[in-house]
N, C-alpha and C positions, 0 to 999 in steps of 0.2 A: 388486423391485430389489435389486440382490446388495450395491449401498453406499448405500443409503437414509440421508437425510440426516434424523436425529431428535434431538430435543429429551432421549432419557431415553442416546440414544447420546452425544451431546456431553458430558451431566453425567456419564455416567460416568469420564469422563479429565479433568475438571475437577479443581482443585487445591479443598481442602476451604474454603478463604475467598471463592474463586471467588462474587460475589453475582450475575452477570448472568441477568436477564430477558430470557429468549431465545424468539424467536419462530421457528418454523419454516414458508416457507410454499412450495409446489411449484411456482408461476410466479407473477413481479413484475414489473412496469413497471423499477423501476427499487431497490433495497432503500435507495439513498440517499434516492432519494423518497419511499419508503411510509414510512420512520424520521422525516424532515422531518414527516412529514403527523404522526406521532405526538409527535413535540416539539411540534407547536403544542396537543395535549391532554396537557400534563404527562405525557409518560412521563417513567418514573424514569430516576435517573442506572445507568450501566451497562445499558439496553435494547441485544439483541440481535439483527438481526435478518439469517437467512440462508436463501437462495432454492434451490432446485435450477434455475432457471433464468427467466431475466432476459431480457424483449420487449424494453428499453430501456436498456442497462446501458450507464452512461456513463464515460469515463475525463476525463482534463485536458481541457480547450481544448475542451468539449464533443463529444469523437470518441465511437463507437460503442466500447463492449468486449463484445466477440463471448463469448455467456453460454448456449452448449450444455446442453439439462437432461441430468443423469445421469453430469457427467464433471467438474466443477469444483466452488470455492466461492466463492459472490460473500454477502459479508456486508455488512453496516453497524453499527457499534457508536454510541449513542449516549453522550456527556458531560456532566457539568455542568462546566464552570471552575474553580468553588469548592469541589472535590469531586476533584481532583488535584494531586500535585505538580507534575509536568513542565510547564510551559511550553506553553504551548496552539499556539505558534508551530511547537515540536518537536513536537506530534504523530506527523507523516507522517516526519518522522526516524525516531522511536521505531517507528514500526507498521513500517516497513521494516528496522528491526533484527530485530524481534519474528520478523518472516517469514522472514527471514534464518536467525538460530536455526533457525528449525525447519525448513526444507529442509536446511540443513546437519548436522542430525542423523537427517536419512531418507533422502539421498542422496550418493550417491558421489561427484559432480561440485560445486565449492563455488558457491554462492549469490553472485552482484557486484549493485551498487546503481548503476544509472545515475542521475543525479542528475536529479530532486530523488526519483522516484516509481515508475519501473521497476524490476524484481529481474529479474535472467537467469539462468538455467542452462542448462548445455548449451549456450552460447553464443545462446539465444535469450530472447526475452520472457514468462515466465510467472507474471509478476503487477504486477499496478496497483494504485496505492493514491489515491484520491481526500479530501482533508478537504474539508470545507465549514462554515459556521459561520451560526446565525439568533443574529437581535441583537433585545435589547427596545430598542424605540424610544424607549418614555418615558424610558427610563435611561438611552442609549445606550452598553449594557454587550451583550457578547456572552452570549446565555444559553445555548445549545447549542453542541455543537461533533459535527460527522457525521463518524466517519472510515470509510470504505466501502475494503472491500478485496476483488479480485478476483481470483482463485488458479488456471489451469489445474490439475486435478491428471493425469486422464485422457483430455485431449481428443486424438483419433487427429489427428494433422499434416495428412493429408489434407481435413481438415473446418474448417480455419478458410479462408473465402473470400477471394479477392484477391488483395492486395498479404499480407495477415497469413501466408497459407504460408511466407511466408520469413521473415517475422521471430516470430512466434508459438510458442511452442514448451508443451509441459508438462512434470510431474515425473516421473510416469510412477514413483511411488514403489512398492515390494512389502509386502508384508502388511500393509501401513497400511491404513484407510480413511478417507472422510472426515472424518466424526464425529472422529476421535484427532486427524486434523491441523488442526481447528478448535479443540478444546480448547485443543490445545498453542500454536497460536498465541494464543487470548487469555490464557491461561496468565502468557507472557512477554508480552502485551502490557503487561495488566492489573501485573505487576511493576513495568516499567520507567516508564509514570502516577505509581503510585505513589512513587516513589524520586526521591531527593533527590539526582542525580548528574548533572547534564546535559553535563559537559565529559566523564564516561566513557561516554555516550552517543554524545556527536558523536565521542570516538575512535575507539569501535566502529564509527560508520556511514561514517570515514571506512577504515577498516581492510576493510571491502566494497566501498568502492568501485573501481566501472571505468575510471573517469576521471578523474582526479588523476593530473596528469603526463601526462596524454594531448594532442594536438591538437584542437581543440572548434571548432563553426564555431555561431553563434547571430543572429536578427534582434534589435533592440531597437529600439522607436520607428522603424521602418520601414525602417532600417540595418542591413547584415549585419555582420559585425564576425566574427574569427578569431585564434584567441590559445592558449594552452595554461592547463589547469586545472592552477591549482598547490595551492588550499588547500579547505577548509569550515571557515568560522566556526564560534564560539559560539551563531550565529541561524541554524545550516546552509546560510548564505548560500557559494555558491561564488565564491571569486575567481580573475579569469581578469588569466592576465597577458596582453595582448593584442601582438599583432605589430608595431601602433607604438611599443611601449613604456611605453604606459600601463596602469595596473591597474583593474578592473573588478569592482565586486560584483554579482552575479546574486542578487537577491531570489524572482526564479520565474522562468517561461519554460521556451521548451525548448530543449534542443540537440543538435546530432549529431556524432557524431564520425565521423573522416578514415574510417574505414576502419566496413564494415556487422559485422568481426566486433568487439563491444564488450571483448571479453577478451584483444583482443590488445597 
């Protein structure tokens, strides 16, 4: 395979502090699964784990994310809590910065951030970011935290099924391969964990985004509701000022906006 995804290729674009235990494995159920499956036998903080391709790869709201072998990266990083700066809440913030960065420095077209988890380029979808978190019982403290990230890089338009041809898209980056654009992403994942800055976080993730100031239309508790995204919190929480006048914080969920091009 001309961009085989390897363990000795990833560490070599790794930054020299870089400590992750990376697993590489050529088809998974799921990498947020297989990672789960190894947090419950103590894997270390910073486990790595990334697939060339994914039987079961799942995004939000348990949808399928379509995980071609030989043309994407569908990863899973594992956490400890006690073992980061950042705010466990900001994760999927930060990991969407992190990806941000690095499409926007291998690609011509800039990287937007649909909120809370989508990245588009080229006017389309080519990356999901999943967190999930296992909790010890006895303590009732969170002890893992899963953040799963799924990367189009070369997948041909023609080959994602359905509905995804239209909204689906990849990077389709030149003299990269996979391996660099893995590194690079835990690279600045792996910074922005660490660091002590979360209001220059949430400026940057709000300086990507597609929708702030846009029209949004969303369900909540079985209600549709339609309003305009005006801000992102401190907690990356979105507030929507809504059409009757009142304001709204969006903790999760999902939303669409008026129009399918999200860049406009």
């Amino acid at each position: 395979m001309a961009d085989e995804i390897i363990k000795e290729g990833i560490l070599s674009f790794t930054t020299k502090k870089t400590s992750f235990n990376i697993i590489v494995l050529k088809t998974v159920n799921s990498t947020n699964f297989y990672t789960k499956e190894l947090a419950k036998n103590n894997a270390p903080h910073e486990t790595l784990v990334i697939a060339d391709h994914q039987t079961e790869g799942r995004g939000r709201l348990g949808r399928e994310f379509f995980s071609p072998e030989g043309s994407g990266i569908y990863m899973s990083i594992l956490l400890k809590p006690d073992k980061i700066v950042l705010p466990p809440s900001l994760l999927t913030v930060g990991a969407g910065v992190a990806v941000c960065r690095v499409l926007n420095s291998i690609s011509k077209s800039p990287a937007t951030i649909k909120w809370v988890n989508d990245i588009f380029l080229h006017k389309k979808k080519v990356c999901g970011i999943l967190a999930e978190s296992t909790s010890n019982p006895d303590k009732g403290t969170i002890s893992n935290i899963i953040v799963g990230i799924g990367l189009n890089v070369n997948t041909p338009d023609n080959v994602f099924p359905g509905k995804l041809n239209k909204i689906a898209g990849s990077v389709f980056p030149e003299n990269i391969t996979r391996n660099e654009i893995t590194a690079k992403i835990i690279n600045e994942f792996q910074q922005i964990y660490n660091a002590d800055n979360p209001q220059d976080l949430i400026d940057e993730y709000k300086n990507y985004s597609c929708v702030l100031g846009k029209k949004i239309h969303f369900t909540k508790s079985g209600k549709a509701f339609s309003g305009t995204a005006v801000d992102i919190n401190d907690e990356g929480n979105l507030i929507v000022a809504l059409d009757t006048g009142e304001t709204l914080i969006l903790k999760s969920g999902e939303i669409s906006l008026g129009s399918e091009n999200f860049t406009d």
